[in-house]
Chimera marker file (.cmm) of the C-alpha trace (Angstrom):
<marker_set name="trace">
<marker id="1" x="16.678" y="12.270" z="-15.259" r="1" g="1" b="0" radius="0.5"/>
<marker id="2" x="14.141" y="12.411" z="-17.937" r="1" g="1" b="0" radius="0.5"/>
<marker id="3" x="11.181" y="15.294" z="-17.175" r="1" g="1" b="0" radius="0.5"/>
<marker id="4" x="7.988" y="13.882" z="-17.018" r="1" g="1" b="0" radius="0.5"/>
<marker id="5" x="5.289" y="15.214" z="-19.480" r="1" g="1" b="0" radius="0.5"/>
<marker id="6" x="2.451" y="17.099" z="-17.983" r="1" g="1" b="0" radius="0.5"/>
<marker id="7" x="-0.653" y="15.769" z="-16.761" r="1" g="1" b="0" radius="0.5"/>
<marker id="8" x="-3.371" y="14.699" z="-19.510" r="1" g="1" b="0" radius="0.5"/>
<marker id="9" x="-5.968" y="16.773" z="-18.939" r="1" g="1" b="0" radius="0.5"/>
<marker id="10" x="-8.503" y="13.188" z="-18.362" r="1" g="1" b="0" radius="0.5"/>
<marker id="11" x="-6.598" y="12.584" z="-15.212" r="1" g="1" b="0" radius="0.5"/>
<marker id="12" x="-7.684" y="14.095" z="-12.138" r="1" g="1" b="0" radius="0.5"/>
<marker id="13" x="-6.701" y="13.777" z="-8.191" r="1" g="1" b="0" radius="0.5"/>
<marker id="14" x="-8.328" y="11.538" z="-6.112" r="1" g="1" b="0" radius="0.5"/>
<marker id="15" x="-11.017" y="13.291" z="-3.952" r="1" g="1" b="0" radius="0.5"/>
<marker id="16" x="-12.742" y="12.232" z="-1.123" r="1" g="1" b="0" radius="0.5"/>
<marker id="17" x="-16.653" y="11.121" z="-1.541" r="1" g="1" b="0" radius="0.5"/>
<marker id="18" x="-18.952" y="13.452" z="-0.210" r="1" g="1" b="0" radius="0.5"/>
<marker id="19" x="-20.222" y="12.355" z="3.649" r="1" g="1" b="0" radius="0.5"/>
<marker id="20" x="-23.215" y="10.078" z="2.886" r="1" g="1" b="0" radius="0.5"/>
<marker id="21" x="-23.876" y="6.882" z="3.953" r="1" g="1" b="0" radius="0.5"/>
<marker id="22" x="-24.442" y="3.413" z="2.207" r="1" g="1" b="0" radius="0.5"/>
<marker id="23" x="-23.874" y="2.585" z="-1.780" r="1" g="1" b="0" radius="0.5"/>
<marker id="24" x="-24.100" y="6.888" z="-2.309" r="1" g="1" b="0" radius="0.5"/>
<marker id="25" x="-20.870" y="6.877" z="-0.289" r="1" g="1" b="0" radius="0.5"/>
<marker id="26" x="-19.139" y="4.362" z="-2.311" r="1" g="1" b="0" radius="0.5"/>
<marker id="27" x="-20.175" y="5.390" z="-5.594" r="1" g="1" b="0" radius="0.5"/>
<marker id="28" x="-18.360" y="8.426" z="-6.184" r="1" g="1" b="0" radius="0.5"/>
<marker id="29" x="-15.103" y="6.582" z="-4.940" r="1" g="1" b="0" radius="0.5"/>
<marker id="30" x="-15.704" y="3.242" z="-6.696" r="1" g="1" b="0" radius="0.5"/>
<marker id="31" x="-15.846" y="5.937" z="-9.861" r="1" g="1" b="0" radius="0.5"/>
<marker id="32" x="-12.587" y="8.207" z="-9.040" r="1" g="1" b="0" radius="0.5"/>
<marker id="33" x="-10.985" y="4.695" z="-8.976" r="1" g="1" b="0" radius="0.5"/>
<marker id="34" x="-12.098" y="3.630" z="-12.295" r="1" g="1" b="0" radius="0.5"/>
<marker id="35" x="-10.509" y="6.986" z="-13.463" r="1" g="1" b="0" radius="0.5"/>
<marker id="36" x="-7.839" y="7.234" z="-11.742" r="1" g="1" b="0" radius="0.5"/>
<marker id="37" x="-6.849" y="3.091" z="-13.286" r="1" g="1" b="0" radius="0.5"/>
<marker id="38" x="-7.621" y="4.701" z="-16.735" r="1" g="1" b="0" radius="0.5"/>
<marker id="39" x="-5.722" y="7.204" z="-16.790" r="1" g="1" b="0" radius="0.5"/>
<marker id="40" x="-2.710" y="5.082" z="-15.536" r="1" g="1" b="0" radius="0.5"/>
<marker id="41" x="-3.620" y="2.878" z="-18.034" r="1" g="1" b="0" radius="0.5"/>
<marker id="42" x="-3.209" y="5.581" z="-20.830" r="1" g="1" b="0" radius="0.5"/>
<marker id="43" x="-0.404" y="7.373" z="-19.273" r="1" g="1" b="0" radius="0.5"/>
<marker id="44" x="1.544" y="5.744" z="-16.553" r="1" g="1" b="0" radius="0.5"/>
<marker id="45" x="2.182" y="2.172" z="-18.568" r="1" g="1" b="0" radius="0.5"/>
<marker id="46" x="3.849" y="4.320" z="-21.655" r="1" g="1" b="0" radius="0.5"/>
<marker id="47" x="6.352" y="5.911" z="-18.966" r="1" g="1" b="0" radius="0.5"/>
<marker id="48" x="6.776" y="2.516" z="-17.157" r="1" g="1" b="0" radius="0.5"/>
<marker id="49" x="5.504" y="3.348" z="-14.058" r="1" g="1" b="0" radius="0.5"/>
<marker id="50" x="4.837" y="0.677" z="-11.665" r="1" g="1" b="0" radius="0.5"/>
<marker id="51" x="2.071" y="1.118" z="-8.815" r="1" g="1" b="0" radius="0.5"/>
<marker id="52" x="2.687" y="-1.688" z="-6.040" r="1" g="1" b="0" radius="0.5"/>
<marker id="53" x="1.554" y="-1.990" z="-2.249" r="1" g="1" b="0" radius="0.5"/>
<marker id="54" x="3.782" y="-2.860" z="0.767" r="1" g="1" b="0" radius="0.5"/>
<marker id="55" x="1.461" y="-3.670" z="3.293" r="1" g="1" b="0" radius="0.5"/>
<marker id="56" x="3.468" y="-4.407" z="6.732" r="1" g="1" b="0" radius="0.5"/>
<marker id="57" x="2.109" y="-6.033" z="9.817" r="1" g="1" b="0" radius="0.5"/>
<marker id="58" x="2.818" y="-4.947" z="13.363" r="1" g="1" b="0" radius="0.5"/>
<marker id="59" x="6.221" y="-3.738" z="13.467" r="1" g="1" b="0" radius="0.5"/>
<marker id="60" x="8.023" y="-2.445" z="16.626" r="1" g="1" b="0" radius="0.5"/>
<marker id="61" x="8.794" y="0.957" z="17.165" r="1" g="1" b="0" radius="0.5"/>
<marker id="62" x="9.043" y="3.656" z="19.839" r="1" g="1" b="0" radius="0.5"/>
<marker id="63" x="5.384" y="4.701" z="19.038" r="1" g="1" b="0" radius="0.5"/>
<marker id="64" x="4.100" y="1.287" z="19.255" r="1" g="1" b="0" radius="0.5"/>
<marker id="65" x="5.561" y="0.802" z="22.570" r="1" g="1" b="0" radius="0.5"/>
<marker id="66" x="3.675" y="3.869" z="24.490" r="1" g="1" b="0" radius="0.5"/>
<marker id="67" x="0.264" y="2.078" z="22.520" r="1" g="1" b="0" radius="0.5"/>
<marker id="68" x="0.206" y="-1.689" z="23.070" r="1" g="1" b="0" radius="0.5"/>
<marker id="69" x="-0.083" y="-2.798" z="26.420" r="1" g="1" b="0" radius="0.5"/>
<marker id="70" x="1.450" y="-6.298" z="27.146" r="1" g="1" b="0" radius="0.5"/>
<marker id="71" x="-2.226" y="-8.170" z="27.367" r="1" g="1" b="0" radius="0.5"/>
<marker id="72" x="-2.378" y="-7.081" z="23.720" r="1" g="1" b="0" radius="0.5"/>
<marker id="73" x="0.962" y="-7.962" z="22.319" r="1" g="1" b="0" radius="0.5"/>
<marker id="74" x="0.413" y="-11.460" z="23.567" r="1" g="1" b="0" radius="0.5"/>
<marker id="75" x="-2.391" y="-11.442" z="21.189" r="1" g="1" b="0" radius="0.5"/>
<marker id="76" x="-0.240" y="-10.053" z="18.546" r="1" g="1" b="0" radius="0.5"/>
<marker id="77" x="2.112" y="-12.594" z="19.127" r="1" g="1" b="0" radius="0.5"/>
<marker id="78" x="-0.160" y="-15.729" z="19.261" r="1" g="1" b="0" radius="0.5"/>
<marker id="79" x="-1.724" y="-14.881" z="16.062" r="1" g="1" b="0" radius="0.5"/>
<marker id="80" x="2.507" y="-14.679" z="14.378" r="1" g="1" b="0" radius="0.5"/>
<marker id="81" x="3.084" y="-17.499" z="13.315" r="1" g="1" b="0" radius="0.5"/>
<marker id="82" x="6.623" y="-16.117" z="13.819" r="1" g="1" b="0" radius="0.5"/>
<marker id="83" x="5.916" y="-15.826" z="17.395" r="1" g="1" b="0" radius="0.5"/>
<marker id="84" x="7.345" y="-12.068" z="17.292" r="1" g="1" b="0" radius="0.5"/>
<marker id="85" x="6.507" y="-8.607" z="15.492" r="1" g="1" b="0" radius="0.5"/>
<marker id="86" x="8.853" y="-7.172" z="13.306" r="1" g="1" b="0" radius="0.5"/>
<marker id="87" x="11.441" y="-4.593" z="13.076" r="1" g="1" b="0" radius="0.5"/>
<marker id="88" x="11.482" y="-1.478" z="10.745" r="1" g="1" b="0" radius="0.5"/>
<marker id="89" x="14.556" y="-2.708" z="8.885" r="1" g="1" b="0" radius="0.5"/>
<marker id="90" x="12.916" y="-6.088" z="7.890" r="1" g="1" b="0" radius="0.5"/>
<marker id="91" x="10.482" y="-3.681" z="6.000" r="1" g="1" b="0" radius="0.5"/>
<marker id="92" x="13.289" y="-2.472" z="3.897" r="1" g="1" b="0" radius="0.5"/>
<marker id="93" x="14.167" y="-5.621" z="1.712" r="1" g="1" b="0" radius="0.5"/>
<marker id="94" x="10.639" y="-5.567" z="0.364" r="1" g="1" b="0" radius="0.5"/>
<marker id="95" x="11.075" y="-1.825" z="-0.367" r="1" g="1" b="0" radius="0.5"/>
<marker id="96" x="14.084" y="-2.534" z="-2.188" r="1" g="1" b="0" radius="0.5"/>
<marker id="97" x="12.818" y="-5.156" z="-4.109" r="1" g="1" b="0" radius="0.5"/>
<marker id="98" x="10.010" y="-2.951" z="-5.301" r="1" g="1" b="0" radius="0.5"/>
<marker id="99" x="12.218" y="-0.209" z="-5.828" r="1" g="1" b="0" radius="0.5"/>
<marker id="100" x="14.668" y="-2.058" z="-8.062" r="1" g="1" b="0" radius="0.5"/>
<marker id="101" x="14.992" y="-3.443" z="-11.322" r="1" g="1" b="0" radius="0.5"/>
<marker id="102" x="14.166" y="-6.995" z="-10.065" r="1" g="1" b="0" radius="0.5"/>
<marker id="103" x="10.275" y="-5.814" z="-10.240" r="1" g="1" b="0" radius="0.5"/>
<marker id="104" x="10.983" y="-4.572" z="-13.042" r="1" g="1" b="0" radius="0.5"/>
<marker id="105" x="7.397" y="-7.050" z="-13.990" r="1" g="1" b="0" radius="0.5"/>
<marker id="106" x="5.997" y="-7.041" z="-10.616" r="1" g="1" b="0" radius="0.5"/>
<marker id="107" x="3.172" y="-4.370" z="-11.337" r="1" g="1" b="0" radius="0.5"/>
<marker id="108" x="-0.469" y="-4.197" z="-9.345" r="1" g="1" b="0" radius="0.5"/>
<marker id="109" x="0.832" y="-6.630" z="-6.079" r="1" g="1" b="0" radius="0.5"/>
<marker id="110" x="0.210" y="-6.219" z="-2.685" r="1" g="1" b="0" radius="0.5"/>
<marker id="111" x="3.729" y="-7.793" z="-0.953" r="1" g="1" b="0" radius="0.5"/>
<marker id="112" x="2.296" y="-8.214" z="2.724" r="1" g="1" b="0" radius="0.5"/>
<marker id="113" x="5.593" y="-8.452" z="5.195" r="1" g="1" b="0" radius="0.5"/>
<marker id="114" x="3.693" y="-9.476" z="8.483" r="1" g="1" b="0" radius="0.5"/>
<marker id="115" x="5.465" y="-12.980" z="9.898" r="1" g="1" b="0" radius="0.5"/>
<marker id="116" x="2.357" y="-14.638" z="8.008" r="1" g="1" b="0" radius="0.5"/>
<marker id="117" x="-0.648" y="-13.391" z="9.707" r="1" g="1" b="0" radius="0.5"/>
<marker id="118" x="-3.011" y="-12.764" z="7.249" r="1" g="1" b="0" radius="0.5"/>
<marker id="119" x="-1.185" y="-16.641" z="5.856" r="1" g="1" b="0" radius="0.5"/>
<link id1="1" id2="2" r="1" g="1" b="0" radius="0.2"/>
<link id1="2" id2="3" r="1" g="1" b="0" radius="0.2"/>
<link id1="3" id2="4" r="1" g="1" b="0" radius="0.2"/>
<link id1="4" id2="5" r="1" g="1" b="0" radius="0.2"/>
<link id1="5" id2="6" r="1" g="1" b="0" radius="0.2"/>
<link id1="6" id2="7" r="1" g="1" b="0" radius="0.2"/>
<link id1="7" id2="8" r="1" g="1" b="0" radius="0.2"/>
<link id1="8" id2="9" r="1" g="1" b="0" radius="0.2"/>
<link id1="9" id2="10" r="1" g="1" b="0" radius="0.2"/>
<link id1="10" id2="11" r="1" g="1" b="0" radius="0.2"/>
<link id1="11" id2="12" r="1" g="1" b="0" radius="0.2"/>
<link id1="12" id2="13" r="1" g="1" b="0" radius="0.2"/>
<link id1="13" id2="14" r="1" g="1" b="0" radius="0.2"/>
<link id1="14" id2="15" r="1" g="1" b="0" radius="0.2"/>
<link id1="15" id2="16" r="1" g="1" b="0" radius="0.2"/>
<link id1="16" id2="17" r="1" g="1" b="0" radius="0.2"/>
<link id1="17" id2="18" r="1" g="1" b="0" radius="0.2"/>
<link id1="18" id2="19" r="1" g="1" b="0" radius="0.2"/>
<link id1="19" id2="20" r="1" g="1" b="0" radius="0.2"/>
<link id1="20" id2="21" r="1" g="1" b="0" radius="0.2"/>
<link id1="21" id2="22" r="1" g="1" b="0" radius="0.2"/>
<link id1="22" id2="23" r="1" g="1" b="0" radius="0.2"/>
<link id1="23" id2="24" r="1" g="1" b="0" radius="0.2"/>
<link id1="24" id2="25" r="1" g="1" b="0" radius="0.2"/>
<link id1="25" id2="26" r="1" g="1" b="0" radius="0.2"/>
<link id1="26" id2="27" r="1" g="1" b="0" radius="0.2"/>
<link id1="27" id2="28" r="1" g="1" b="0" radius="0.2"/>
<link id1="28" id2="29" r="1" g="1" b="0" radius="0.2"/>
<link id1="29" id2="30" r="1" g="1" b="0" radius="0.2"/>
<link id1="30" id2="31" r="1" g="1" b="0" radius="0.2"/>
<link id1="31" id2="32" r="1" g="1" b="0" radius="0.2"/>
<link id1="32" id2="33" r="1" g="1" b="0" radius="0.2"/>
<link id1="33" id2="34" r="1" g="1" b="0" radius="0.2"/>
<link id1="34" id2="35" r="1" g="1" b="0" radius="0.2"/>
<link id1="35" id2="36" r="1" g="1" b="0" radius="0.2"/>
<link id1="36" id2="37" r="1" g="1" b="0" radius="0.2"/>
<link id1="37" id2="38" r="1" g="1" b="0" radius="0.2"/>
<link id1="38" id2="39" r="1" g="1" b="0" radius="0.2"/>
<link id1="39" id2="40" r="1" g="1" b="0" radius="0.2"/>
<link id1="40" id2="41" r="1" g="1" b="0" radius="0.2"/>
<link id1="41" id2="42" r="1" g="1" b="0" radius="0.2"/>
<link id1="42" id2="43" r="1" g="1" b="0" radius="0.2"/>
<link id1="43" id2="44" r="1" g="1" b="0" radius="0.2"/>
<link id1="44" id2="45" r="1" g="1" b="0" radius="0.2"/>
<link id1="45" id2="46" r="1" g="1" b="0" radius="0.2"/>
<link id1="46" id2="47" r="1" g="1" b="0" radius="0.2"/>
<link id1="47" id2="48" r="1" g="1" b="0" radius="0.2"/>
<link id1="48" id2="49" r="1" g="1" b="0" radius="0.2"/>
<link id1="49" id2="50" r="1" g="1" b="0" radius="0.2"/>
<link id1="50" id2="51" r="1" g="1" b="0" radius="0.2"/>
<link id1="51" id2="52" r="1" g="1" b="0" radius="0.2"/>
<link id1="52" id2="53" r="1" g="1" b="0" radius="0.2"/>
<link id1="53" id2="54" r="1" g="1" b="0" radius="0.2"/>
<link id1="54" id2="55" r="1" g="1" b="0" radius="0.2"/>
<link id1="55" id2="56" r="1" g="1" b="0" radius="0.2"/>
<link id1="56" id2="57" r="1" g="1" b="0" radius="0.2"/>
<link id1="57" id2="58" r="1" g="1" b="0" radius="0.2"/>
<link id1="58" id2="59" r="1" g="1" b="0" radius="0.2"/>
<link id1="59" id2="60" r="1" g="1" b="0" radius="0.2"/>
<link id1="60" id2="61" r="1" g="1" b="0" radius="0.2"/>
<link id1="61" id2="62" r="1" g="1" b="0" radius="0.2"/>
<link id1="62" id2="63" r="1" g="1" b="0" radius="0.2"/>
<link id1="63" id2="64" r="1" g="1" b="0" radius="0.2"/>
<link id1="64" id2="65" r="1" g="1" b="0" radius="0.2"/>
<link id1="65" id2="66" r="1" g="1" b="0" radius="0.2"/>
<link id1="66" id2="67" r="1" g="1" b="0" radius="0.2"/>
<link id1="67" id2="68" r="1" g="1" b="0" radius="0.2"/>
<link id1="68" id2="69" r="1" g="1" b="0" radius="0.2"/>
<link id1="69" id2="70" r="1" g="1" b="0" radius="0.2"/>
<link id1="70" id2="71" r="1" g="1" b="0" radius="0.2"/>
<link id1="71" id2="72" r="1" g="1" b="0" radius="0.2"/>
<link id1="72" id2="73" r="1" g="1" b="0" radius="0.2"/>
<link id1="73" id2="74" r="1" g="1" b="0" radius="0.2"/>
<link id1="74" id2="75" r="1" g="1" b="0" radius="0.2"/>
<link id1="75" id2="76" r="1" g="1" b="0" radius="0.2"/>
<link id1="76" id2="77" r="1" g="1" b="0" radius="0.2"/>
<link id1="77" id2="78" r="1" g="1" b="0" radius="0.2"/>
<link id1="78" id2="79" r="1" g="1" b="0" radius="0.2"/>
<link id1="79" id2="80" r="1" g="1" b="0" radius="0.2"/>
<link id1="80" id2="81" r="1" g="1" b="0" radius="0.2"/>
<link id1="81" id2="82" r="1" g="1" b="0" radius="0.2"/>
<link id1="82" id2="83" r="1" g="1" b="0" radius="0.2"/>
<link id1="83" id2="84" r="1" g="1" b="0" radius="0.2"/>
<link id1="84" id2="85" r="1" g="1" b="0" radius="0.2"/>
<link id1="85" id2="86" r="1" g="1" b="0" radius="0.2"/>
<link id1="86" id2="87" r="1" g="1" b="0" radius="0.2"/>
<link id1="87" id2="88" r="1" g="1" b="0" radius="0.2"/>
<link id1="88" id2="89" r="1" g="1" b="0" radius="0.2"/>
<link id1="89" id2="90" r="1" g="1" b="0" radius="0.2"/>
<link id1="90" id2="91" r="1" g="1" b="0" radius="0.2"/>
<link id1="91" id2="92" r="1" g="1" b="0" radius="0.2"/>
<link id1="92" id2="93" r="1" g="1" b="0" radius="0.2"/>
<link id1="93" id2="94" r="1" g="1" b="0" radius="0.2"/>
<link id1="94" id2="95" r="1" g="1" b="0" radius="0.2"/>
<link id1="95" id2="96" r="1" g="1" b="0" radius="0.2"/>
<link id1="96" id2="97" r="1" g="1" b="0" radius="0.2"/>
<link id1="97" id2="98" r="1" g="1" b="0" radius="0.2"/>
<link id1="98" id2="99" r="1" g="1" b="0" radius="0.2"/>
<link id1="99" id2="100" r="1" g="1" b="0" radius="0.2"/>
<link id1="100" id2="101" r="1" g="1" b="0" radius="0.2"/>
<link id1="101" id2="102" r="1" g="1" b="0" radius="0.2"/>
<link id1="102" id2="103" r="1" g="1" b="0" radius="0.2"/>
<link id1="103" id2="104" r="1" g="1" b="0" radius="0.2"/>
<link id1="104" id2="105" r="1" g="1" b="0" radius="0.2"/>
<link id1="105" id2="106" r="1" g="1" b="0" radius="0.2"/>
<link id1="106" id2="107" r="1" g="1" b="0" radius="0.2"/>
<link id1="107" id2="108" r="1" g="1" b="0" radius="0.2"/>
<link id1="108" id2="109" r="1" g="1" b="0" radius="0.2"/>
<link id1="109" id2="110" r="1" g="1" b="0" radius="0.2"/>
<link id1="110" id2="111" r="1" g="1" b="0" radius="0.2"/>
<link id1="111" id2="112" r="1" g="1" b="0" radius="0.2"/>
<link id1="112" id2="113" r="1" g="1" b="0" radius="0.2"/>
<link id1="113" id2="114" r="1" g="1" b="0" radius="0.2"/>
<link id1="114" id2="115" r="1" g="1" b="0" radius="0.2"/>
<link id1="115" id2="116" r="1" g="1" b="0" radius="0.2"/>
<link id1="116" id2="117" r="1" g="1" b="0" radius="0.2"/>
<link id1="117" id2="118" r="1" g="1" b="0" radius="0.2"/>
<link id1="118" id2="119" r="1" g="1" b="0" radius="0.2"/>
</marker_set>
C-alpha cells in the first residue's frame, strides 16, 4: 500500500457556514467548495483518486420499519416505478462497481439506485 503524501498546505476541511440567512449563508459554502474542487484538482487527480456519489432511494430496513407507517409506503410505492423499495444488498452492486477497476473513468457521477423515482 503506497503512503499517501501529506496534505498541501492550500487544502483545508470543509467547515460549516456561519448561521446566517439568505445568499450570506451560501457564500462561504459555495467558496469552501470551490476550494475544496481545487485542491482535488491539484492533488487528488495526480494520486488517481476518484470522488463519486451513490445516492440510494428508500431502501428497507429494520429502522425504516418502526418510521413509515403503511399510508406512507403506499405512497412510496406508487411513485416506484418498480412498485417496491429496495433492499440493502441491491445497494451493494453499485458500491462495487464504484469501488472497482471498472470505474476506473467513472469520476464526478451521481449513480442514483432508487427503482427509477427520480426517472
Amino acid at each position: 500500500m503506497s503512503r499517501v503524501p501529506a496534505r498541501s498546505s492550500r487544502c483545508r476541511p470543509c467547515t460549516p457556514a456561519p448561521d446566517s440567512t439568505g445568499s450570506r449563508r451560501t457564500r462561504p459554502a459555495r467558496a469552501e467548495w470551490r476550494r475544496s474542487a481545487a485542491c482535488w484538482r491539484s492533488n487528488g487527480r495526480a494520486r488517481g483518486v476518484r470522488v463519486n456519489v451513490l445516492a440510494p432511494g428508500y431502501f428497507h430496513t429494520g429502522l425504516s420499519d418502526g418510521l413509515v407507517t403503511s399510508k406512507w409506503r403506499e405512497r412510496i410505492h406508487a411513485n416506484i416505478p418498480q412498485d417496491r423499495v429496495a433492499s440493502p444488498p441491491e445497494l451493494g452492486g453499485a458500491a462495487v462497481y464504484l469501488a472497482s477497476d471498472a470505474a476506473s473513468y467513472t469520476t464526478g457521477s451521481t449513480l442514483t439506485v432508487d427503482g427509477g423515482w427520480t426517472a
